[in-house]
N, C-alpha and C positions, 0 to 999 in steps of 0.2 A: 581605777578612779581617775589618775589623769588621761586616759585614752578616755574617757566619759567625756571630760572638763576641755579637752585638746578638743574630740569631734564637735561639741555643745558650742566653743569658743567659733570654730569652724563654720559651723551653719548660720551663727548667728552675724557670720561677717559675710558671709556669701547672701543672707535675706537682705541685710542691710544694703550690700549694692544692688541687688533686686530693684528694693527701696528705693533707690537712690535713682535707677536707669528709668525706673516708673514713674517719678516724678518729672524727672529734664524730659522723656516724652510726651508727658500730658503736659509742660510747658511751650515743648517746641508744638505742637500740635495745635495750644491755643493762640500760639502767635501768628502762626499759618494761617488759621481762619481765622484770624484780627485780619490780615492784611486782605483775605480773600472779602470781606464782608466790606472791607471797605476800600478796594479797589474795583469791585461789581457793583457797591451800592454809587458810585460815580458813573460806572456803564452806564447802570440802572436809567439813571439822570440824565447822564450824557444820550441815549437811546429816546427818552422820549422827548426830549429837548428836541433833538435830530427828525423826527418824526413829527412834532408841532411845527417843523419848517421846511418840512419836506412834503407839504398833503398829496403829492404829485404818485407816492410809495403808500404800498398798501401794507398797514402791516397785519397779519393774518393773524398776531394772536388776538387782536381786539375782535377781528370779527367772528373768529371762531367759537370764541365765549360767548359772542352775540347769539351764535346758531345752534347752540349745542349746550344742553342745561341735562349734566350729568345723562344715567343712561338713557333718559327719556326725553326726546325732541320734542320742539315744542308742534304744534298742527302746522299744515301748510296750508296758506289762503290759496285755492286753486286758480283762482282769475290774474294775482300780482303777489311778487313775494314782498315780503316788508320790509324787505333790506335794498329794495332794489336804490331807494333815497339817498342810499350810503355810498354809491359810487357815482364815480362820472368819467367819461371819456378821456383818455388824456395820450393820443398821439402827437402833439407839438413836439418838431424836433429840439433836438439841444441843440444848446450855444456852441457844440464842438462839431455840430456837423456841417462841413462845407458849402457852400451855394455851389448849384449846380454848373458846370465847367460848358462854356460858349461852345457852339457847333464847330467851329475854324480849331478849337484847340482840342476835342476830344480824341478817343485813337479810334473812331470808326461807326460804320454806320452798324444798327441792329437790325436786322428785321427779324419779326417773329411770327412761326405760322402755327397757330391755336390745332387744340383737338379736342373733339369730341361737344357736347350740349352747351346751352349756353354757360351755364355754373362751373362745367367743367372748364370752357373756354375762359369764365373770369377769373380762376386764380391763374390760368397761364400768362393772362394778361397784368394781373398784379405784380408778379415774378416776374416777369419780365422788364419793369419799372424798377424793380430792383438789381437785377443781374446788369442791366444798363448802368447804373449806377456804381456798381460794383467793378465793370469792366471800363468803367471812366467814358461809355460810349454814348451818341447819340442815337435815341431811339425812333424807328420807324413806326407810327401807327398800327399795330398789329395787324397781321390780316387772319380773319376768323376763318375753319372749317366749312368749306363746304363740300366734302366729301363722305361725312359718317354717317350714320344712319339715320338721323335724324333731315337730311337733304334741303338744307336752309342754303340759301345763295345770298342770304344777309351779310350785308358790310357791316363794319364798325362803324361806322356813318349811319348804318340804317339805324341802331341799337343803341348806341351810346351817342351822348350828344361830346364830339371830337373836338370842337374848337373848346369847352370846358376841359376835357380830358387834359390838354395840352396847356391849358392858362392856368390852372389849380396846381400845377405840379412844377411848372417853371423854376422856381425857387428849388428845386431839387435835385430836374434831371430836364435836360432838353429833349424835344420832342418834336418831330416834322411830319408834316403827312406822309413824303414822299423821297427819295434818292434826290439830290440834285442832279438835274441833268448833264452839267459840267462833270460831276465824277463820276458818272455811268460811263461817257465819252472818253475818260482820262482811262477808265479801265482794260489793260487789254485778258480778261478770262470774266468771266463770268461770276457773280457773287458769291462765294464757297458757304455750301451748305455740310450740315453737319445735324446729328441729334444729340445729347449728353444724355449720359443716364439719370433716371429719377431719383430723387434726393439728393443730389451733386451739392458739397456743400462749396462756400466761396473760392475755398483754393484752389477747389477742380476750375472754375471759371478762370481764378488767374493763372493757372499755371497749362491749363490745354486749351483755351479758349480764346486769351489777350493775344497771345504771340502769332495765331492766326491773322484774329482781326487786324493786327497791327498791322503785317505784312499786305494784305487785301482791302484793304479799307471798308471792304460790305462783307458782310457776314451773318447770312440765315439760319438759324436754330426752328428745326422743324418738330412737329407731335410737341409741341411744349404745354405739357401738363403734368404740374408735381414737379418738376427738373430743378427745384431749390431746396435746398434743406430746413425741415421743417424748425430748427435752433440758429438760433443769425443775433452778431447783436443788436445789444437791443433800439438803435435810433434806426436800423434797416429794417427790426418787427415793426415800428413807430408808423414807418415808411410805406410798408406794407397795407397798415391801416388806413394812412391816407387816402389810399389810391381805394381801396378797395370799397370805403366807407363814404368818402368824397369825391374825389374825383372822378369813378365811374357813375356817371348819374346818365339815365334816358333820355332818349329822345322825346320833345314836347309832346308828339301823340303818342307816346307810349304812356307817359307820366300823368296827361289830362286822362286817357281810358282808364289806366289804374284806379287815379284817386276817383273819378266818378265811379266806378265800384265801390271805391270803399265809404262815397256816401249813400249808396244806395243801398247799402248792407245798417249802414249807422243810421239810414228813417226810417227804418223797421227797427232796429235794435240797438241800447246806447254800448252795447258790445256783444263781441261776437267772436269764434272759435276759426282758424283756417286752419283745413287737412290738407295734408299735401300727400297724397294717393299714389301709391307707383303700384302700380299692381298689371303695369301688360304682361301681352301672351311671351316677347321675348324678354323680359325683366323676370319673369318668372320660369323660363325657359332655361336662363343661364345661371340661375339661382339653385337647379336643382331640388326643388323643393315640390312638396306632393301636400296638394290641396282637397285630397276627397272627393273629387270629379270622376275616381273608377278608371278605366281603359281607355274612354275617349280624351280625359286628361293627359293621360301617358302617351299616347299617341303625339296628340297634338304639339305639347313642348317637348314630345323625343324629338319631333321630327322639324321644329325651331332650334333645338340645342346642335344638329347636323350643320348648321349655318360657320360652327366654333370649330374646328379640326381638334382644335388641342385642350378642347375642355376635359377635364377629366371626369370619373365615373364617379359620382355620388350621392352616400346614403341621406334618401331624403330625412326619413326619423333620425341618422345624426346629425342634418345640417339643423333640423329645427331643435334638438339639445344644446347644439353649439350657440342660438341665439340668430343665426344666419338668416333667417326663413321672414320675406316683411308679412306682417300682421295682416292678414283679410281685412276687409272694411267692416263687417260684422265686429270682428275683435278688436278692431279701433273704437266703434261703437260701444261695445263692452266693456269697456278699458275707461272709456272717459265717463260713463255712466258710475263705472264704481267707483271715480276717484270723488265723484262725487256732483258733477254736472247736471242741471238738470234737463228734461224732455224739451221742454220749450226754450232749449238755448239754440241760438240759429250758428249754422253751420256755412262757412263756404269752403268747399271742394274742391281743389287745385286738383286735377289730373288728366293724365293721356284717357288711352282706352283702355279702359277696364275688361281682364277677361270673365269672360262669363258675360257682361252686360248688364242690364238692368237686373237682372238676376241676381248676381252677385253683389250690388247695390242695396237692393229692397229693405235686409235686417237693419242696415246702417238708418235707413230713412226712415224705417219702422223706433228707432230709438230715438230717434232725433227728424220729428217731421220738418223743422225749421233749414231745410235744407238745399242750398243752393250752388248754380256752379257760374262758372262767366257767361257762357250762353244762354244759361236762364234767364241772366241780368242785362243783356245786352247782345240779343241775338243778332241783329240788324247792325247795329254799329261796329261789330267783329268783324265783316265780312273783309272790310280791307287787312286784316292782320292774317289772316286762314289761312294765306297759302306759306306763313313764315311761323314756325316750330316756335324759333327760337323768339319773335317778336311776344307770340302766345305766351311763352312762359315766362317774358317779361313780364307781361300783366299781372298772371299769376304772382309774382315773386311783388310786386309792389304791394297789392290784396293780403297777403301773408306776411309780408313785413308789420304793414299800418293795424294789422292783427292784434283782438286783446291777449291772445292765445295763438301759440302755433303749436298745432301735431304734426307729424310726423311718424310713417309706417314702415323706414326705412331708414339706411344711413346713407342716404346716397349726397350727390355734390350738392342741392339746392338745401338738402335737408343740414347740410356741413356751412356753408355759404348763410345760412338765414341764421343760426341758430348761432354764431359766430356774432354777426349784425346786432341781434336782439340782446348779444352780453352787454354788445358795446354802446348802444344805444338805452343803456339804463337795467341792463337783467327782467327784460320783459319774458313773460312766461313764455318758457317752449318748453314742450314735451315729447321727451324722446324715449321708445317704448324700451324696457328693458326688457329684451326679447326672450334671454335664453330665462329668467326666470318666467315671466310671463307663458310660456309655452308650455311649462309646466302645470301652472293654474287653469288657461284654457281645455288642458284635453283630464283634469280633473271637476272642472266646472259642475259637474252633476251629482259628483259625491259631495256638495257644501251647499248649505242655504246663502242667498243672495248677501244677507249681514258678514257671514265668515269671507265670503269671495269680494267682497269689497275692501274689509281687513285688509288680508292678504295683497292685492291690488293696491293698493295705498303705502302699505310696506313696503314692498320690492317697487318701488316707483321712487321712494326716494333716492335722491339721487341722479335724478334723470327729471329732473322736474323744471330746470333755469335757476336753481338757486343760486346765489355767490360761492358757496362753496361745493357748486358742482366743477369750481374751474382750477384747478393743480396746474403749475407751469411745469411741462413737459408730458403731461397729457393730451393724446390727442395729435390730431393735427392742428397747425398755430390757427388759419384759417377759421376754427369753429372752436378754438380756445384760446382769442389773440389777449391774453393775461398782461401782458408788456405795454397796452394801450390800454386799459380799466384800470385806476385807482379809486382806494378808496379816500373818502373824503376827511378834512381834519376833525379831530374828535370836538371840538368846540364847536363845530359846525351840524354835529348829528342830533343835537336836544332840539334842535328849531327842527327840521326835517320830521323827526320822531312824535313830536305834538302836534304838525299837521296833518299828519295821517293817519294820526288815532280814533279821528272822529271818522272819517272815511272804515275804517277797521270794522268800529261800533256799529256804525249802521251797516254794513254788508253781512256782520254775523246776525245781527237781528233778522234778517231777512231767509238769512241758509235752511230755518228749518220753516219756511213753504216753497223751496224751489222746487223740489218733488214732487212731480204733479201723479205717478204712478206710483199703486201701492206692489211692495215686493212680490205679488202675483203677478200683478199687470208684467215687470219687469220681468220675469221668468220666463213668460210666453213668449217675449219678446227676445228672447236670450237664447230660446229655441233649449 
């Protein structure tokens, strides 16, 4: 009886501080989270305070609840996305970054010799603007490629208007056309040239690069294309933009041809679509990819891929699973007709030569008769730009910019370069094809009615459309994701924005359902 009354006595003192240890930690547990609720609800405060006074900073979670309404998005307007109102440009340096340092006090001259097309050539010349900067050096006028395949003997002087190049950026970095002649005389070797490897980030600059220039005073960095790394801070991304966005601007007759295309495109139509076409025999050549042309296909880009020693051997059906392969113009065609575009929407066509020809043309024209290219529009007044690549695809690249819409059938430097421009100048639509799923839906095209492949088409395209939240910082190259120059705007400022452009919304969807002038047959025939 008392071993009962002993264990009984026992248990009930062992429950008791059970009891007891359960209560002090449901105490200490609610004081935790007193302190937690109300040292975050000050964050809280403190964060959007920070953010009504910062509209300079984008903050992502406002926009992302903008774009995203649980698991079903909202539609995308194909012509302009609705959010593009939300942001705005914003490379102004900060108060903390230096004016650029006098030519007598820098440690040296730069010269810089570009590589490759012109787009490729202009981020070597952006980069360039900054690694000058970076190396405290005074910058030579780049001098562009005239070596690559492309065989342009254009200056920077023909292409860029240089005396702006040079007065837009003074406040940053100094900039000469030329060596003085006094310290070419004072030199006794020659300028030491050098290449850096690609993506070098700044330390490489300072730590193999300054101690050179120091000691030589002139110092060449040759092939400079990509030779920066794509992460830098951010008043040197800022920096970046400037140059890229402002200060390289064209030459007057480059600028007047442009824009007189793009009104010549806008009195036939109050907007309008630019493709930017890469489809030659040696783009397709070094791409490895297999178009359905049979044996005289294979032939012909074997025997352009011979040009490359060190290409390697590849499977065409992998490179187009991998997403590798650009898009035919027919499936550019099919691509913009299912997102939803209609027949009579006019088209203008940026490209080299096309293989195949008018051939490989026809289905694109056949889906979109409203179709044009620069020589269509101005055959006559071309003739002084002909013999220069690179001036040609300036024109093109102004046409493509002033664009309501830009496609895109590849990822190459113009298509990286423009679609970079159009974040920064307001999130104007571009359309960059998602290939590797796209490639999929093209070679099943036959098993699905025209309704289903448009779906699908629409689906896999999100994403690649220009949206605001097609751009994640460290996505990407900065170049065609410069995120460090785009904020968004303060939220007090997006209700006015938002009631503007409602009525504009209103009336473009009233109109969407007679854009389609063919009925889903017509389309099919046409779809081949």
């Amino acid at each position: 009886m008392r071993m009962g009354l002993g264990l009984g006595a026992v248990m009930v003192s062992v429950n008791g501080k059970q009891l007891w240890s359960w209560r002090v930690g449901c105490g200490v547990m609610l004081f935790v989270l007193g302190l937690v609720s109300l040292f975050t609800g000050h964050i809280a405060s403190h964060l959007e305070y920070w953010y009504s006074h910062h509209p300079f900073v984008v903050n992502r979670s406002s926009l992302y609840s903008k774009l995203h309404f649980g698991d079903r998005p909202s539609p995308i307007d194909i012509w302009k996305s609705k959010y593009s109102n939300h942001f705005y440009a914003c490379s102004q340096k900060s108060p903390h970054f230096p004016p650029a340092t006098r030519e007598r006090f820098s440690n040296g001259y730069l010269l810089i010799a570009t590589s490759g097309g012109l787009n490729q050539q202009r981020t070597g010349i952006t980069d360039a603007v900054v690694v000058a900067r970076i190396l405290n050096a005074t910058l030579v006028v780049p001098e562009l490629d005239h070596h690559s395949f492309w065989k342009d003997d254009s200056n920077f002087v023909d292409i860029f208007d240089v005396n702006w190049f040079i007065s837009s950026l003074a406040k940053d970095i100094t900039i000469v056309k030329r060596v003085p002649d006094k310290v070419m005389r004072s030199m006794d070797k020659p300028p030491y040239t050098m290449r850096v490897p690609r993506k070098s980030a700044p330390d490489y600059y300072l730590d193999q690069v300054l101690p050179i220039l120091s000691r030589r005073r002139v110092l060449q960095l040759t092939k400079f294309d990509y030779r920066l790394a794509n992460d830098l801070d951010e008043d040197l991304q800022k920096l970046r933009c400037r140059v890229n966005y402002h200060a390289l601007r064209f030459t007057k007759p480059i600028q007047e041809r442009g824009h007189k295309l793009v009104l010549r495109m806008r009195k036939m139509a109050t907007r309008f679509i630019a493709v930017h076409l890469r489809f030659e025999p040696d783009m397709l050549a070094f791409s490895g990819c297999y178009y359905g042309g049979g044996e005289k296909e294979r032939y012909e880009l074997g025997e352009i891929r011979k040009r490359w020693a060190t290409l390697p051997d590849l499977s065409p059906d992998g490179e187009r699973k991998r997403g590798k392969c650009p898009l035919t113009p027919h499936e550019v065609g099919l691509m913009l007709r299912a997102l939803g575009f209609a027949n009579d929407t006019f088209l203008y066509v940026a490209s080299g030569e096309i293989y195949g020809g008018e051939e490989t043309l026809r289905p694109l024209r056949e889906l979109f008769p409203n179709f044009y290219t620069k020589e269509m529009l101005a055959n006559e007044e071309l003739k002084p730009f002909l013999p220069y690549s690179s001036r040609l695809a300036a024109i093109d690249y102004i046409v493509c910019d002033e664009s309501d819409v830009f496609v895109t059938n590849n990822n190459g430097n113009m298509a990286k370069i423009l679609a970079g421009r159009r974040r920064y100048m307001g999130h104007k639509r571009t359309i960059r094809p998602n290939a590797k799923r796209l490639s999929a839906l093209f070679m099943a095209r036959d098993q699905m009615d025209w309704d289903t492949f448009s779906k699908k088409v629409k689906s896999c395209q999100r994403g690649f459309m220009g949206e605001p939240d097609d751009m994640r910082p460290g996505r990407g190259e900065f170049h065609e994701y410069p995120h460090s120059c785009i904020c968004e705007k303060p939220f007090r400022d997006l209700e006015d924005s938002d009631r503007a452009d409602n009525s504009e919304h209103i009336a473009m969807d009233l109109t969407k359902k007679s854009q389609n002038k063919y009925s889903e047959d017509e389309v099919k025939v046409r779809s081949g």
